[in-house]
Structures are given as structure tokens and as C-alpha cells.
C-alpha positions in Angstrom: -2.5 -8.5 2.9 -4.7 -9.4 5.6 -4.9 -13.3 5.2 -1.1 -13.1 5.0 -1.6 -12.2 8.9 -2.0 -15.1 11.1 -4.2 -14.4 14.3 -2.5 -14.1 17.4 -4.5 -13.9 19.9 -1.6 -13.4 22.6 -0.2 -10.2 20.8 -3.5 -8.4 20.4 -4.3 -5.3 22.3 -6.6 -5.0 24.6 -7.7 -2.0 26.0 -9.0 -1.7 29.3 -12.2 0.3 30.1 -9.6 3.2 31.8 -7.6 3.4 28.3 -10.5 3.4 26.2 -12.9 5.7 28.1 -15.4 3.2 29.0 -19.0 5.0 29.2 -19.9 6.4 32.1 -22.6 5.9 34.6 -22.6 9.0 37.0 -25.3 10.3 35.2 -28.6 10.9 36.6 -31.7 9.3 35.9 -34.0 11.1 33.4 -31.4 13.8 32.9 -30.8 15.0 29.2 -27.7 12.8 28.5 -30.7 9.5 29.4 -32.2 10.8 26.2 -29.0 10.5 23.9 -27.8 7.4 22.9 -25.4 5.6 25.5 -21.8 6.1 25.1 -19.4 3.5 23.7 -16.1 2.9 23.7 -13.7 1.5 21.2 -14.0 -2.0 23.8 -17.5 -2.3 22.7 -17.2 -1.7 19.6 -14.3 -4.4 19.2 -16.8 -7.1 20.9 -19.3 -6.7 18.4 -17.1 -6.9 16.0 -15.7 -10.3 17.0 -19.0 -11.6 17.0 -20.4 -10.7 14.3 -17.8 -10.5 11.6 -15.4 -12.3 9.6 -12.7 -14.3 10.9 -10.6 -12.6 8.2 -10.3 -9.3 9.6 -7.0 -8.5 10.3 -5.9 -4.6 11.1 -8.3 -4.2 14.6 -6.5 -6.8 15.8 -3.0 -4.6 15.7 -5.1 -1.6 15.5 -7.9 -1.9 18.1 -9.9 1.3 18.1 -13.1 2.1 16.4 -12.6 5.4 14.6 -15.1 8.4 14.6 -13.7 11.8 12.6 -10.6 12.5 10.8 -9.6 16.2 9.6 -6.1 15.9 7.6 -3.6 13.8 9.0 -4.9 12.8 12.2 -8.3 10.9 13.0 -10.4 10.7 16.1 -11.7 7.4 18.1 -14.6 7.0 19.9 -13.2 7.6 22.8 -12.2 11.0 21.8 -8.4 10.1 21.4 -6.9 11.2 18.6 -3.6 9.9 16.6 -1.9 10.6 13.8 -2.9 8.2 10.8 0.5 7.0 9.2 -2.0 4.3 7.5 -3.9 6.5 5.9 -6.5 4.3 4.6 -3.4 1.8 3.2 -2.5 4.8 1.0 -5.6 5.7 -0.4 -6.2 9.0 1.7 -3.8 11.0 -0.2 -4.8 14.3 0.7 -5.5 13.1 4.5 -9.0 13.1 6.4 -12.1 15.1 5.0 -10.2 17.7 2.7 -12.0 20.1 1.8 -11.7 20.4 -2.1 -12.6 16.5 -1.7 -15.6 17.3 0.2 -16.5 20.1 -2.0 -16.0 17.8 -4.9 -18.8 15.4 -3.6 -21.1 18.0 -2.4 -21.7 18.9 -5.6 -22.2 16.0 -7.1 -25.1 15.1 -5.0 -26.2 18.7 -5.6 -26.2 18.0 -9.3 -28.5 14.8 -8.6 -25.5 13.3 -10.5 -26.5 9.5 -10.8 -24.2 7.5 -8.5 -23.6 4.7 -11.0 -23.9 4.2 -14.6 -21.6 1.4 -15.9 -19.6 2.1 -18.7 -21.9 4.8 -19.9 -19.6 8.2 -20.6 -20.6 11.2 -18.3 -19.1 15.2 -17.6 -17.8 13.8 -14.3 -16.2 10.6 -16.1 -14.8 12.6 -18.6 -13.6 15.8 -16.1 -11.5 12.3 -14.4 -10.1 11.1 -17.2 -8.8 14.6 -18.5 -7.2 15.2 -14.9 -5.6 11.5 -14.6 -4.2 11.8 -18.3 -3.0 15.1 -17.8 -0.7 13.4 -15.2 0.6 10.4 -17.2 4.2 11.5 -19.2 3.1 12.7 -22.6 4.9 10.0 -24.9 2.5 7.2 -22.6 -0.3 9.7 -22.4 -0.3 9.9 -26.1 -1.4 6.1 -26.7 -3.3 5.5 -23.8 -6.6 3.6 -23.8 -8.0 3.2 -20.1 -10.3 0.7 -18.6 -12.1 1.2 -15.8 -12.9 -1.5 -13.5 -14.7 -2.6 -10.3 -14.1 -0.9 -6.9 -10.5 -2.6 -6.0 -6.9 -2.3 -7.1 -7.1 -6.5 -7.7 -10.2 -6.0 -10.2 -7.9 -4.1 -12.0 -4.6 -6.4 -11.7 -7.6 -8.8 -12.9 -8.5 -6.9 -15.8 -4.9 -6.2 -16.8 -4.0 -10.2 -16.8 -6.7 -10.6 -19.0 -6.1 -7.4 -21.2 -2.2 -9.1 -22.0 -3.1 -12.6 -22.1 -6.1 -12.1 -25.1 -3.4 -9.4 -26.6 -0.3 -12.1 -26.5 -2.4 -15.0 -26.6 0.3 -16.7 -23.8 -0.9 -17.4 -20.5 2.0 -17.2 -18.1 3.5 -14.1 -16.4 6.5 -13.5 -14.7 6.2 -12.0 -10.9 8.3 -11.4 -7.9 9.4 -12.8 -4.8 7.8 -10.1 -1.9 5.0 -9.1 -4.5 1.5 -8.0 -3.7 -0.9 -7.7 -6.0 -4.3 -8.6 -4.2 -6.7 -11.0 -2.9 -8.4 -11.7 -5.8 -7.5 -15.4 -7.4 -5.3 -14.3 -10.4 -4.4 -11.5 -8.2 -3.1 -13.9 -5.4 -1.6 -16.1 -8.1 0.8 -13.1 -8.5 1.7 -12.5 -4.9 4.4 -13.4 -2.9 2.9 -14.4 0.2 2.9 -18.4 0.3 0.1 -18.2 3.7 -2.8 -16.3 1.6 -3.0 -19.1 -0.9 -1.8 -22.0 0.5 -5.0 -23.0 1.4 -7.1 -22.2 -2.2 -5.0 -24.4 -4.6 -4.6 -21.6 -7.0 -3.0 -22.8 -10.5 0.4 -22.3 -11.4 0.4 -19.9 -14.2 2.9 -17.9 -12.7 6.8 -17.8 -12.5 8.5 -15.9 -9.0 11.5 -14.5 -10.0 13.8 -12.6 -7.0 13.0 -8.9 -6.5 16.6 -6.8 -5.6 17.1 -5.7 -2.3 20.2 -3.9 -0.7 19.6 -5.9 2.7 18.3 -8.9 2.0 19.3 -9.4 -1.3 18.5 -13.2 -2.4 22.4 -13.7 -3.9 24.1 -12.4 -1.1 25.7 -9.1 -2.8 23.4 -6.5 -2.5 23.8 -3.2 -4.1 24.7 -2.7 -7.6 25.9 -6.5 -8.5 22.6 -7.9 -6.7 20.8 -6.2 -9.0 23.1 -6.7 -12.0 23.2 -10.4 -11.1 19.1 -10.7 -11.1 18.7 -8.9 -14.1 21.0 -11.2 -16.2 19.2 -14.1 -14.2 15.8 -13.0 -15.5 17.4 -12.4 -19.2 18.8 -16.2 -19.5 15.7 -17.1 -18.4 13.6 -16.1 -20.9 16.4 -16.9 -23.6 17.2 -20.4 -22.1 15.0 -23.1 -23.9 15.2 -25.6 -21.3 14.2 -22.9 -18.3 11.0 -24.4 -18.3 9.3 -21.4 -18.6 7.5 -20.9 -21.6 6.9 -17.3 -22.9 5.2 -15.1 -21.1 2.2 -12.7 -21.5 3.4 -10.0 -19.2 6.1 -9.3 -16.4 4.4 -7.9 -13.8 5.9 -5.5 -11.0 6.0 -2.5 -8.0 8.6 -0.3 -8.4 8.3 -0.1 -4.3 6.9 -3.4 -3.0 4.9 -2.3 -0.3 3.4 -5.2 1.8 6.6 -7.1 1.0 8.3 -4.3 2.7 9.1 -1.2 1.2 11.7 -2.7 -1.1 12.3 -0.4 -4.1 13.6 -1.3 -7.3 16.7 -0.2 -8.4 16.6 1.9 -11.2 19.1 0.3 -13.5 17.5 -2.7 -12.8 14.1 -1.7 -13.9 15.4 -0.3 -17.3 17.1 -3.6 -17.4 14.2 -5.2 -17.4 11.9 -2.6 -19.7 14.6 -3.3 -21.8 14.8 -7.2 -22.4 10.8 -7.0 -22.5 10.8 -4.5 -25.5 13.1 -6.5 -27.0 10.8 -10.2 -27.0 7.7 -8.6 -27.3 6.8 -8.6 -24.0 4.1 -6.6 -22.2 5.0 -4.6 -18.8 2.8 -3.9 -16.2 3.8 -2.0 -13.4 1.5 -2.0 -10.2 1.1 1.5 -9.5 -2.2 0.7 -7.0 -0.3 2.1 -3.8 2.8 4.2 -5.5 0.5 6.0 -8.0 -0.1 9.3 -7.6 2.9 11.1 -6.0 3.4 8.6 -3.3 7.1 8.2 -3.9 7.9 11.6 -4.9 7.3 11.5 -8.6 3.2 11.4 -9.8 4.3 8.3 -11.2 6.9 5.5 -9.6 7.8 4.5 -13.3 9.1 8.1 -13.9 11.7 8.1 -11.8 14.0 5.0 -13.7 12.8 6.9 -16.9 10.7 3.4 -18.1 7.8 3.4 -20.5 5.7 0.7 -19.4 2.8 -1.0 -21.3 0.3 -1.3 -18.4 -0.3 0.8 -15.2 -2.6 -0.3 -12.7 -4.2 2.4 -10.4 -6.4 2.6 -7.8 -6.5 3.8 -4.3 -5.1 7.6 -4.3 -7.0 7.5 -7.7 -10.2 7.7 -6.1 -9.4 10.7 -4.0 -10.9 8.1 -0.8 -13.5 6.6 -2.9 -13.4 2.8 -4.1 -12.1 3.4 -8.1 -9.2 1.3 -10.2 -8.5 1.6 -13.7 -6.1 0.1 -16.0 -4.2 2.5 -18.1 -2.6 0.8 -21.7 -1.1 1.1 -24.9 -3.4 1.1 -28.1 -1.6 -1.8 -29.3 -3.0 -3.8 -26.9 -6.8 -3.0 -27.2 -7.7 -6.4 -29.0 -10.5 -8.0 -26.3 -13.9 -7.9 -27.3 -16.8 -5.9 -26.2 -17.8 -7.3 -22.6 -14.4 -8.8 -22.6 -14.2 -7.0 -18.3 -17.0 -5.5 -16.7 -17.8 -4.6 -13.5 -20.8 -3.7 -11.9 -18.9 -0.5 -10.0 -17.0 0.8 -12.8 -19.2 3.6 -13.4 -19.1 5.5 -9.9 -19.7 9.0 -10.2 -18.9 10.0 -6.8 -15.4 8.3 -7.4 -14.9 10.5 -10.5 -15.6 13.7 -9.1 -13.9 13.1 -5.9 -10.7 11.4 -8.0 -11.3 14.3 -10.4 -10.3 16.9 -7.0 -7.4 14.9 -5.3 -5.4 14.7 -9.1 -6.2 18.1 -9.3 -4.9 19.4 -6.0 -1.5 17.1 -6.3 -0.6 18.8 -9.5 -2.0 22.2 -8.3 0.1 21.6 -5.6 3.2 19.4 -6.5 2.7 17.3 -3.7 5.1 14.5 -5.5 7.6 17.1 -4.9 6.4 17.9 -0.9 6.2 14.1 -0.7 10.2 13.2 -1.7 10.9 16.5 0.8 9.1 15.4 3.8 9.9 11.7 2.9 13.7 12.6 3.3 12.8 14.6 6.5 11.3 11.8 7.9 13.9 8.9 6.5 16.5 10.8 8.1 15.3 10.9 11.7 14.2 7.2 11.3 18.1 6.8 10.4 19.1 8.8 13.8 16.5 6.3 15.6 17.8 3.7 14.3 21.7 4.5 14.9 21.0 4.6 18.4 18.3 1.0 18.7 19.4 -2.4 18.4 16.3 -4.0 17.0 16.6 -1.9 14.0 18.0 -3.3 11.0 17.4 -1.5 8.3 15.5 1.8 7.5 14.8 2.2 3.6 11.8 4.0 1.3 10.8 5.9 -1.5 8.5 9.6 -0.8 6.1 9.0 2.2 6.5 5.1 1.7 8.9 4.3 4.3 9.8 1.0 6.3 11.6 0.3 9.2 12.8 -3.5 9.4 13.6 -4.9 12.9 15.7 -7.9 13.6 16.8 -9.7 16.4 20.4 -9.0 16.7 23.3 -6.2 15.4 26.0 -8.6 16.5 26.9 -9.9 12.9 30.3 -10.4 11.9 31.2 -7.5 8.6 30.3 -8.5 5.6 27.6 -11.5 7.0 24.0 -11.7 6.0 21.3 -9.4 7.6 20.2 -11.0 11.1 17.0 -12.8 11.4 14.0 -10.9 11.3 12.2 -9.7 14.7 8.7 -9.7 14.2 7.9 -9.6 17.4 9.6 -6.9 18.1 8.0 -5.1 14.7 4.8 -6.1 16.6 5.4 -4.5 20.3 6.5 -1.3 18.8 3.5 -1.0 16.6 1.6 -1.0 19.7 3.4 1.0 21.8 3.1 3.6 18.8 -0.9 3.1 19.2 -0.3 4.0 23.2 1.3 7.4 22.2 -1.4 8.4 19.6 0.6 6.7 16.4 -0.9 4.5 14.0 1.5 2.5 11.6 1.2 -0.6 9.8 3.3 -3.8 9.6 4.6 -5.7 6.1 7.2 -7.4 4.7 8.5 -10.9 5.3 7.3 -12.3 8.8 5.6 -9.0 9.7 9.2 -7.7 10.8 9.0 -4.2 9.0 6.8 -1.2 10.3 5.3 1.2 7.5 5.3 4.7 7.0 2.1 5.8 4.5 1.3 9.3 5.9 -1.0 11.5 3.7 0.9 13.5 1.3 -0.5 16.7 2.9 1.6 15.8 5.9 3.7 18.8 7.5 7.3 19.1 8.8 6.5 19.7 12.4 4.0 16.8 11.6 7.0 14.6 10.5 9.1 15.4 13.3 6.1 14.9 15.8 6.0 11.1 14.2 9.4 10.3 14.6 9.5 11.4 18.2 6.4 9.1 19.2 8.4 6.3 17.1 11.6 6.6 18.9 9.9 6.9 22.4 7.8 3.5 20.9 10.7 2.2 19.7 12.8 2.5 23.5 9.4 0.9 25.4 9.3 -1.6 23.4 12.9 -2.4 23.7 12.9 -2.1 27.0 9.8 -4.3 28.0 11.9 -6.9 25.6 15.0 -6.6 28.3 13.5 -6.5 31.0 11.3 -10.5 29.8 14.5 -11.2 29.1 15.7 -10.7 32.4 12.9 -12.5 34.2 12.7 -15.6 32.1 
């Protein structure tokens, strides 16, 4: 995601020492606050940070605040301003900012002098995580499950699962989509959509893009129900047509929500379409549950809600309850590779267990799939009265608590023409402007045009209406600085 963003130096943020509560000086020599270390503000923070790391970096330069606490779903910068987090650690924060069954959950462990990593070896905190994720899986995929646990990041696990199908099949291609993300990683990358992450690493062309539906950008034109019905039957002949070019696969890989591509959601009839011609070749299906998993989209699963079985899930992030953890969840069938076959130096992390162990714990305790599809149709609904009454909004679409918001450059289209062009500057001003009234959101899709709504699941109601008011008022400043350049140039 964040090599897909290209530096813009002109668009960045920059806070003066007023907005970010520069530190002060009226203090008198020798007094006690001499003796503490000095203040710093977010500013100073940011400098050192541009000297001293990675050109890579990409969210402080949306995003510029240094962060210092975080207690459910808002955080604290060093200033001492606080926001709410609709980031939320890209997902991975499900219950929010130091929960306290989380903390609990770690405390312990250290208590217990549990040892903090131990490869592949089989431990009570290992085992207490994998009894709590299974317990979440359906039962007819829980009941042939084999799980693999992998290094720290959702992409070590995308990793592991290209090489679980590929030994398993013995092919080497797999089938992705346009808008995809599936990590930085190099087969990972090979996967994803986004042409400027790889452009410049000559990855090798293993892979076959095929298009992803979409009710407002769909890439035939229709939309709806005959977009979808169109790209199934596209996908079909391709695999049955032996001058496609496109040799067997070993998997078809997939989100049911696209997230960096833009909150695009699968249809369901589509997805069964496509579980359906895979059973029928032979084909292994892995779905890339790394930012849906866990309740995200109002089911514990994504894949549960079109009904699917799939062959391979992918999970990390919420997984982890905060904590780096992925794992790769499969059927029997395809446990062929060889001891060794994946490793990971990180697989083994006990605080990741026991604080994974809490978060699935408190979700199902506390059906927070089903609070997430409540407050994700509270909060879709007042982005739809926003956007009834703004211009620059195109389209406002979503699943749970994943929720975009795509902004384009004009409503003046003709009925029945193609979406307007995508805005993302526009995507960009408002993102600030949301920063400026205590709001942090994050951009995706194609050209950066759509702002992202990843709130933690334990988000209230008055919570949810307090983000769509700072949205609208970022939404009408924004628009309004837009007019008014308009009007000068």
C-alpha cells in the first residue's frame, strides 16, 4: 500500500508550531519542569523522522502527527490532541486502543515468564489460540483444517499460501484481480493490482489479472447484476478456452471486500460463481481474509456471507488482537509440502497468541460481527445523506465497519453514462481537513480518490454519528477551499 502512494510534497500537511503545540519556553530556569525532559511536538517528531528514515514511509505524510496513548477508539498525540482513529492500525486494532481483556491477556503472559518466541514448538498459549480461532471458522471448514503459522505479516502468509497450492497442484500460475492487494512482499506484489509498487522491481509474470465486479465502476460498463454475470462467464471461458493463453492455474486468489483497491465488495452470486467453476477443475481457492477476518464486515468471516467454502484463508492483522501474527488456515487435502517447506523466524510469538487468544474471545463473547454490520449501516447511511447533499461525492459503498467514500470530479454526467473521473485531490483535502477536526481516515482505491472507514469494532453509535459529522463539516471545507481556487485562478 504504501509504495502505491507517490510523495507529494505539495499536498502534505504541515503543522505550524500554534497547531501542534510547539514546546514552550516560559519556564523558569532551574525550575522542576528544567529537570523533565523538554517537550516535543508532533513538528519535531516529523523532522526527525524525515531525516532519519526511509523514503518509503508513506501514512505521516497524510497523517502528520506523532501519536502518544490510545484508550478504545480514539488516540492521543503528543501534543495532547486527541482524534478518533477510523484507521485503526489498518484494521488490526479490532477491539480499539489498549482494551483491557488485551492488556490483561499480555500481563499475564509476562507474569507467567512465558517465553516470547519458540518457532514452531506447540505451547498452552499456542494451543488456547488455535482452539479460539477454530472455534470461529464454520464447522464443515473447521472440520478439515490444518493451519500454518507464519512470520509476523499478512504477505508472509499470502507467501506461504502460494507456496502451500503450488507444491499441492504442482502448476505455478494463479489467477488474481484487477484492484487486488495482497502485500509487499515479491509473490505478494505479483498478486496486486497496483501497477506503481512493482513497476520498478521486474517481478515475473506468474500471474493472470482478471476484472473484479464493481456496481460503479464496473470494467464492462453494466454494473449490477449483469456486470457480475458477464465477468463470471468471462473467467469460466477462460479457463475452458485452450487458446486463452493461460495455462492452468494453481489457485484463484481473492478479497471478498478489496480494501486498498477501494472497498469494492464482491457480489455474492458472483463469488459462488466462481467457488463453483474452481470445485469443478480442481482448483484451489484462497480468499484473503488479512483485513476482513474476524468480524470486520459483519460476519466473523467475509466468506460466510456468499455461503462459499473456500480452500485457503489467509489471516492476520485482527488475528493478533494488535500484535504482529498471520496464519494460513487449509484443507487436509492440501497438506503435501515437506517438513521445512515455510518457516519463519516469528511464527512462534507467544505474546501474539495470548493476546490473539483475548480479541477472538471477546468478538464471539460479544458478537461484535453482528455490532459491526449494525453500526456499519448506521454509519453508511449518514455517509449516504452526506453525500446526497456534496458534489465531489460519487459513490458511497462497504461491507460492516469497512466503508469507502469515492470522490470524483463532477455529478454532471448525462443518465446512464460512466462514473465521472476520479478526484483524488479532492479525496486528499478532505482527508486533511478531517485530521484538522480530530478525524483520522485513510485513502485507497484507484488514484487515491476513495476515503476509508476501518473504525474498531468496539465503536459506539454516538461514536458513529460524531464521525460522520466531522466528515460532513470536512467534506464542505474542503469543497469550499476547492471553489473558492477555482474562483481565483
Amino acid at each position: 500500500m504504501e509504495a502505491s502512494r507517490r510523495a507529494d510534497s505539495s499536498l502534505e500537511i504541515s503543522p505550524s508550531a500554534a497547531e501542534t503545540g510547539a514546546a514552550r519556553s516560559d519556564q523558569a530556569p532551574g525550575s522542576e519542569q528544567d529537570k523533565k525532559p523538554a517537550a516535543r511536538s508532533s513538528a519535531s517528531y516529523l523532522e526527525r523522522q524525515n531525516r532519519i528514515e526511509s523514503n518509503a514511509r508513506s501514512y505521516p505524510r497524510r497523517l502528520p502527527i506523532a501519536l502518544k496513548s490510545g484508550r478504545g477508539v480514539r488516540v492521543v498525540d503528543v501534543d495532547g490532541r486527541e482524534y478518533i482513529d477510523c484507521l485503526s492500525g489498518a484494521g488490526s486494532l479490532a477491539l480499539g486502543h489498549s482494551h483491557p481483556e488485551i492488556s490483561e491477556a499480555l500481563h499475564k503472559a509476562l507474569l507467567d515468564e512465558a517465553p516470547l518466541q519458540t518457532l514452531d514448538l506447540p505451547t498452552p498459549l499456542k494451543e488456547r489460540f488455535i482452539d479460539e480461532l477454530i472455534a470461529t471458522l464454520p464447522d464443515e471448514f473447521a472440520a478439515d483444517a490444518r493451519i500454518q503459522f507464519c512470520g509476523p505479516s499478512g504477505a508472509d502468509a499470502i507467501e506461504a499460501a502460494l507456496k502451500l497450492v503450488k507444491t499441492a497442484t504442482g502448476r505455478r500460475g494463479v489467477l488474481c484481480f484487477h484492484g487486488s492487494y495482497h502485500g509487499m512482499t515479491s509473490g505478494a506484489l505479483g498478486l496486486t493490482g497496483a501497477i506503481a509498487a512493482k513497476a520498478a522491481v521486474g517481478l515475473s509474470a506468474e500471474s493472470q489479472f482478471l476484472p473484479f465486479p464493481s456496481d460503479y465502476r464496473c470494467p464492462f460498463g453494466l454494473g449490477g447484476t449483469a456486470g457480475a454475470t458477464v465477468g463470471a462467464a468471462y473467467i469460466e471461458t477462460l479457463l475452458d478456452d485452450p487458446n486463452s493463453g493461460v495455462c492452468a492455474p494453481a489457485a484463484v486468489i481473492l478479497e471478498i471486500v478489496q480494501g486498498e483497491g477501494g472497498i469494492n465488495p464482491a457480489p455474492d452470486d458472483w463469488l459462488r460463481a466462481v467457488r463453483a467453476m474452481t470445485s469443478r477443475r480442481g482448483i484451489p481457492l484462497i480468499i484473503d481474509e488479512v483485513q476482513t477476518g474476524l468480524g470486520r464486515t459483519g460476519r466473523l468471516f467475509a466468506f460466510e456471507r456468499a455461503g462459499v467454502r473456500p480452500d485457503v484463508v489467509v489471516l492476520s492483522k485482527a488475528i493478533g488482537g494488535g500484535l504482529p501474527l498471520s496464519v494460513v488456515v487449509y484443507h487436509r487435502d492440501l497438506d503435501v509440502w515437506k517438513p521445512g517447506a515455510h518457516a519463519g523466524t516469528f511464527r512462534g510469538n507467544q505474546l501474539a497468541f495470548a493476546a490473539g487468544a483475548a480479541a477472538i474471545r471477546h468478538v464471539r463473547a460479544h458478537r461484535l460481527d453482528l455490532h459491526a454490520e449494525a453500526m456499519g449501516q448506521r454509519l453508511m447511511a449518514a455517509l449516504d445523506r452526506v453525500a446526497a447533499t456534496k458534489s465531489s461525492i460519487g459513490n458511497v459503498r462497504g461491507r460492516g465497519l469497512m466503508i469507502g467514500v469515492e470522490f470524483v470530479e463532477s455529478q454532471n454526467s448525462a443518465p446512464g453514462s460512466r462514473p465521472p473521473p476520479a478526484h483524488p485531490a479532492m479525496a486528499r483535502h478532505v482527508q486533511a481537513e478531517c485530521l484538522r477536526r480530530g478525524l483520522i481516515v485513510e485513502l485507497g482505491g484507484r488514484f487515491g480518490a476513495v476515503v476509508r472507514f476501518l473504525p474498531p469494532l468496539i465503536v459506539s453509535a454516538n461514536e458513529i454519528d460524531e464521525i460522520a459529522a466531522r466528515f460532513e463539516d470536512a467534506v464542505a471545507a474542503a469543497q469550499s477551499r476547492a471553489a473558492t481556487a477555482s474562483r481565483l485562478s
